[in-house]
C-alpha positions in Angstrom: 0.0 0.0 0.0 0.8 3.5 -1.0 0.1 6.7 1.1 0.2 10.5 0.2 0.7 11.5 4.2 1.2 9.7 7.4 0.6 11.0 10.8 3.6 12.7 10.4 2.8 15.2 8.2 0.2 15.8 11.9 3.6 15.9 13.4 5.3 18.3 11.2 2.5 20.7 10.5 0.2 20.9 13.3 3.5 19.9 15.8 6.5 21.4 14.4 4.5 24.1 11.9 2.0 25.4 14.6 3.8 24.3 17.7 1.0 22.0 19.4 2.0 19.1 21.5 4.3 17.0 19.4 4.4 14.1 22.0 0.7 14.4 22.8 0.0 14.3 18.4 2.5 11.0 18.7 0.6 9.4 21.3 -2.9 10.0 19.5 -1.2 9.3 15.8 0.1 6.1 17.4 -3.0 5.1 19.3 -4.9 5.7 16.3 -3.0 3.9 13.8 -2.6 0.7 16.1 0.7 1.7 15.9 1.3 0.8 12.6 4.7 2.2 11.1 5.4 2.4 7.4 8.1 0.6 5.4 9.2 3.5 3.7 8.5 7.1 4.0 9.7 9.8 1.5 10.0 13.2 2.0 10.7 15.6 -1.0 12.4 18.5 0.4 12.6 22.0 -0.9 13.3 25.1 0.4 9.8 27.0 1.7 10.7 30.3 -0.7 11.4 28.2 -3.7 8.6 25.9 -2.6 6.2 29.4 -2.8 7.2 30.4 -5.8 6.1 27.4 -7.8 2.9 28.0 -6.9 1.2 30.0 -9.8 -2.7 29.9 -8.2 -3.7 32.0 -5.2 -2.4 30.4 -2.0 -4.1 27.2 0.0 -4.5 27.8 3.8 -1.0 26.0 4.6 0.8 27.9 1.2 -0.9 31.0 3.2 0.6 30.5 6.4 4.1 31.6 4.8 7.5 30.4 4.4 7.9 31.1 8.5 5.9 28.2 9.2 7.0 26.5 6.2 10.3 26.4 7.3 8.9 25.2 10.8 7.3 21.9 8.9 10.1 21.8 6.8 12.5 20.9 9.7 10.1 19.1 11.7 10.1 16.4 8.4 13.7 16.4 8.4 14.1 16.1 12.3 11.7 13.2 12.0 14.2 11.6 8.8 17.1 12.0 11.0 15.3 10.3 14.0 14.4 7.0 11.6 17.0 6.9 9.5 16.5 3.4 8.7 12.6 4.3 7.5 13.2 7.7 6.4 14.2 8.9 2.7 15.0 12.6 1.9 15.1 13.7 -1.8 15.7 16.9 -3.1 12.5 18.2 -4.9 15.0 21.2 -6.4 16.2 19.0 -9.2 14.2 18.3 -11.7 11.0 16.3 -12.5 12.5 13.5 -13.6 15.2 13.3 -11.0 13.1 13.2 -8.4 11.4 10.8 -9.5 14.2 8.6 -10.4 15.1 9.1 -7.0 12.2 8.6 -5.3 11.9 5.0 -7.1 15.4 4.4 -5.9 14.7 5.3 -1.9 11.5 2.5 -2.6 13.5 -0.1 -4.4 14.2 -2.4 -1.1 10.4 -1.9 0.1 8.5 -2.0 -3.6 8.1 -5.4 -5.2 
């Protein structure tokens, strides 16, 4: 099974972006979830201001927030990555289309049939 987010996308923008309880958010994400844990999780990292400036509609709510609490999401993710290395995957959404991709397909290889 595939997933767009996890409970740690809870973590990193409710947590990290708006500065709730991240242990409590664990604790309810976990409970929730029976505690169950990807194989794999990817996250495609990008600097907030280049991240804002790809957008070429008006603004969601989060886009609206600003690349302040961007930046706050943006190192909860990678504080998360560095905390399960071993499930984690970073890739660098400033290359190119078909890099990323190429690289996200590599970080599944071990995990995708």
């Amino acid at each position: 099974m595939v997933c767009e987010r996890y409970y740690y996308s809870t973590l990193a923008y409710q947590g990290f972006g708006l500065a709730e309880d991240v242990q409590a958010l664990r604790a309810l994400s976990t409970w929730a979830t029976a505690d169950l844990q990807p194989d794999r999780v990817v996250v495609l990292d990008l600097d907030p201001a280049a991240g804002l400036a790809r957008v070429h509609r008006s603004r969601d709510r989060i886009e609206a927030r600003g690349a302040d609490y961007l930046g706050r999401v943006r190192a909860g993710f990678l504080g998360l990555a560095r905390e399960d290395a071993a499930r984690f995957r970073v890739v660098d959404a400033s290359l190119s289309a078909p890099e990323v991709f190429r690289r996200i397909l590599e970080a599944l290889a071990d995990v995708l049939p």
